[in-house]
C-alpha positions in Angstrom: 2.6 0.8 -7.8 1.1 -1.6 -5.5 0.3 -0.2 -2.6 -0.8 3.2 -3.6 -3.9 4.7 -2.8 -6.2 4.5 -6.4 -7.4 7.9 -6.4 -7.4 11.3 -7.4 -6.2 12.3 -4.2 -3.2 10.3 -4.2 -0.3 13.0 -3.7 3.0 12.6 -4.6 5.6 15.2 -4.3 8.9 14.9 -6.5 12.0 16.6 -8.0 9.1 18.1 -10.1 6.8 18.9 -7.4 3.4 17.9 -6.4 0.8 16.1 -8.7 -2.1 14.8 -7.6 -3.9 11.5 -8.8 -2.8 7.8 -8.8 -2.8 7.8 -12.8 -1.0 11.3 -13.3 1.8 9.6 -10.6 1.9 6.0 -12.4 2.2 8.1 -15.9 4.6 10.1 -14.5 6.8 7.2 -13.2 6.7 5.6 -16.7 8.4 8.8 -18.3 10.8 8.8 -15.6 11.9 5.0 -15.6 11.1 4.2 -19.3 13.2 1.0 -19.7 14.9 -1.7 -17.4 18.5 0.9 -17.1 16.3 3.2 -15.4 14.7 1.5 -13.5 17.8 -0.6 -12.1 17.8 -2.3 -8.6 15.9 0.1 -5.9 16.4 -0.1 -1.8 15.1 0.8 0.6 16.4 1.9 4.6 13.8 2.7 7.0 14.3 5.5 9.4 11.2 5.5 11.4 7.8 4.5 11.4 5.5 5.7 13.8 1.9 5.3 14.3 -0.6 8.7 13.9 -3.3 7.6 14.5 -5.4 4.1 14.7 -5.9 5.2 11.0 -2.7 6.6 9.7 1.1 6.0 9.7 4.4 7.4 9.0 7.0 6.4 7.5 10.5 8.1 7.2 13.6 7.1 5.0 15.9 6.4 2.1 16.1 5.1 -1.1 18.6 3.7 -3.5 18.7 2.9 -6.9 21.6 1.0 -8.3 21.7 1.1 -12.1 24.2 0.8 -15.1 23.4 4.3 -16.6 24.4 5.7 -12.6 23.2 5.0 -9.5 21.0 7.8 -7.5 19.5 8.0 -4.1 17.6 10.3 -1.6 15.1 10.4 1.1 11.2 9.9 1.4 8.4 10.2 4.0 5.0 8.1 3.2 1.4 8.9 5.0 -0.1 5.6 5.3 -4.0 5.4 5.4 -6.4 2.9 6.8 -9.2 2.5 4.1 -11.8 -0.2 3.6 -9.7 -2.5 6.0 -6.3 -1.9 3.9 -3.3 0.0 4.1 -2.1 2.6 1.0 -0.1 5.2 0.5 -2.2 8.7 0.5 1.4 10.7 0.5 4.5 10.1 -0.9 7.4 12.8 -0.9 10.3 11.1 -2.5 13.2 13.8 -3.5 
């Protein structure tokens, strides 16, 4: 989970719904991708990116995830955040 923003505000927003936290998300994607079959091959097609501000970004698009036990795909939108000179993820909606 490089990339996301290490904090309790971290919010990501799944088939489940919202949780907050970088650890509750990282546990969470654990349970969902427990073993290599799982987790399979994932892509990614970007849509659009467009700046917010000189501090924030966002990102529209899809996934993919090719895998043996069946492949499964959908779309996603990312906040990008500008903080202590590097970029993270503050949002992620993935469904």
């Amino acid at each position: 989970m490089n990339g996301y923003w290490k904090s309790d505000s971290l919010l990501f927003v799944g088939k489940s719904g919202a949780n907050f936290g970088y650890q509750k998300t990282l546990d969470n994607y654990y349970k969902g991708y427990p073993d290599t079959a799982a987790m399979g091959k994932l892509n990614f097609d970007l849509i659009q990116v467009k700046r917010l501000s000189p501090e924030y970004f966002f990102v529209l698009g899809k996934w993919h995830l090719k895998r043996s036990i069946g492949d499964v795909g959908g779309a996603y939108t990312l906040l990008f955040r500008k903080i202590k000179g590097e970029w993270v993820i503050v949002v992620d909606h993935s469904s």
